[in-house]
C-alpha positions, 0 to 999 in steps of 0.5 A: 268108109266107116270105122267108129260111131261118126257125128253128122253136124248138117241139116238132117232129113234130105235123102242121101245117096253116097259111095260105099268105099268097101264091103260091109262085113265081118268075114271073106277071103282078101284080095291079094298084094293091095290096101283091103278096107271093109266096114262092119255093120254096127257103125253103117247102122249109124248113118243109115238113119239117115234117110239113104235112097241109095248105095254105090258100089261101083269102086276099087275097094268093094271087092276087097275080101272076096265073093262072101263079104260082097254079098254079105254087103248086098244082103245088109244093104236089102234088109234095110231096104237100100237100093244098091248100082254099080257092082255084080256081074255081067249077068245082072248088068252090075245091078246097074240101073237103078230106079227110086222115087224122090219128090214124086220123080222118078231117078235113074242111077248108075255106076261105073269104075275107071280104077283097078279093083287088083294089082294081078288079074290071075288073083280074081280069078275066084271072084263073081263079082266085080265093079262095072267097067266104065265102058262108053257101050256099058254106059250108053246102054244103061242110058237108053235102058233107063229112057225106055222106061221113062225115068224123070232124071238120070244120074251117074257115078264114075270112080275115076282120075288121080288120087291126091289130085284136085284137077281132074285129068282128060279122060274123065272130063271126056267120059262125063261129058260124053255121058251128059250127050248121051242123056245123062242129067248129072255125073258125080265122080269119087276116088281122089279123095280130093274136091275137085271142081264142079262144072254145068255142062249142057242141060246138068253139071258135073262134080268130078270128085266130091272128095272124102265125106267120112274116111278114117286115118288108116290102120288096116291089115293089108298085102295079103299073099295068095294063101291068105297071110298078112303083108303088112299093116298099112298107116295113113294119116289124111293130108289136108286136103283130104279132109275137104268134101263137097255136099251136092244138094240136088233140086231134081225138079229144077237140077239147080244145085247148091255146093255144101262144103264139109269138113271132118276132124276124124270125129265129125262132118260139119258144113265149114269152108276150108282153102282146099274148097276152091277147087270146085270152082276152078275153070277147067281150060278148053285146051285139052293139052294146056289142062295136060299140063296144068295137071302135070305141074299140080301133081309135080308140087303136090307130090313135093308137100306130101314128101315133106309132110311124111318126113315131118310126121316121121322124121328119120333119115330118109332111105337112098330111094326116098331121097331119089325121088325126091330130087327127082320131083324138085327137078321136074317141078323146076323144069316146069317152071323153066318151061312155063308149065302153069 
């Protein structure tokens, strides 16, 4: 997600595929009653001088101004000759799969979303467009498809899990894991905006969130009702963790992997370890119910340094609800503690 000209201080030259966190365009309709992001094209333009092999636009914001700036979004992206998966509608399988060459192999890709791309389904009644589901069918159909055409590698991106959280929860480990056994060689995950961990599972790895490459402090009109009026401008300072992202260097000869950890200031993007990191080595326990848990607690004391961290940067005398809540999450937290939630 792009907003100003951004400095990239790691190796340059390696082929780059990344999650495009909304449209690229300057027009379109928003989507009602939701946070709505877009890019213009000048600060994409930047980036892609890297050498992209590809885009995904399989995620919760892509549609976020309507059927003019998707496609605005594709035409950019086809100019520049950039490959695109993830998005469109049932009658091009959401341009899902994709093939590229890179070292002389022959790369699969496809991408799929878990999270709600609206708050009410009747506002997309308009829309032609939208974000493939992540539908185990869809999926495995894509994988045969992909097989069928004798393709070396096969790569897929999921948005999915909890946002602000760096576990990942039952379902996404049991989708990225089915999709390994179906055939798939990698899945990557996105949308927490969190580095969540980084497992091998059967012949390839999983990374479930790779956490924020390059996402700008938030000031963007947004809540925009039916007839197309602003709600209200939405302000989001980054927390620390979400300033912590994973570079996944992929051997596709070998599927080895090196784990690059980045950092970005709100300017930058540098290779620099940070205490946030440590997720991606964390175990993810074989008890499906003891990581249910573990969950449960993580989310509970997080959601107590984010009340905290809001009234540091704001401090002002908190509204009965806000009070509300948090005593309520102290209480929990508490209560897991009693109960040996950890």
């Amino acid at each position: 997600m792009l907003d100003r000209q951004w400095s990239i201080s790691i190796p340059e030259g390696q082929p780059i595929v990344f999650n495009l966190e909304g449209p690229i365009s300057e027009t379109g309709s928003p989507i009602p009653a939701k946070i709505n992001l877009r890019s213009s094209r000048n600060w994409l333009d930047s980036l892609l001088g890297q050498p992209t092999v590809a885009v995904c636009l399989a995620n919760n914001h892509i549609m976020d101004y309507g059927n003019a700036a998707f496609e605005d979004t594709l035409e950019f992206l086809a100019n520049r000759k950039v490959p695109f998966f993830g998005s469109g509608n049932r009658e091009n399988n959401y341009n899902n799969p994709v093939v590229i060459e890179v070292a002389g192999f022959k790369i699969g890709m496809a991408g799929y979303c878990q999270i709600p791309y609206y708050e009410n389904e009747t506002d997309t009644e308009g829309l032609l467009y939208r974000p493939a589901p992540a539908d185990e069918g869809l999926i495995m159909s894509d994988i045969r498809y992909l097989q069928a055409r004798g393709v070396d590698r096969i790569l897929l991106q999921f948005h999915w899990g909890r946002e602000e959280s760096s576990l990942p929860i039952v379902d996404q480990i049991r989708i990225g894991r089915l999709s390994m056994e179906m055939g798939a060689d990698s899945v990557i995950g996105h949308h927490s905006h969190t580095v969540q961990p980084v497992e091998r599972y059967k012949h390839g790895l999983i990374a479930y969130s790779l956490g924020n490459f390059m996402f700008p402090d938030l000031d963007v009109l947004s809540y925009y009702d039916c007839s197309g009026r602003q709600g209200r401008r939405v302000v989001k300072k980054p927390y620390p963790w979400n300033r912590s992202a994973l570079g996944l260097l992929l051997n596709v000869a070998t599927m080895e992997y090196e784990i690059q950890p980045l950092y970005y200031d709100g300017y930058k993007v540098a290779k620099k370890h940070t205490y946030y990191h440590r997720y991606a080595d964390r175990s993810i326990p074989s008890d499906w119910y003891e990581l249910e848990k573990l969950v449960w607690r993580h989310r509970q004391f997080r959601n107590l340094i984010i009340l905290f961290m809001n009234f540091v940067r704001n401090p002002k005398m908190p509204r009965s609800s806000t009070l509300l809540e948090f005593t309520k999450t102290i209480m929990r937290f508490v209560f897991s503690e009693k109960k040996g939630l950890n």
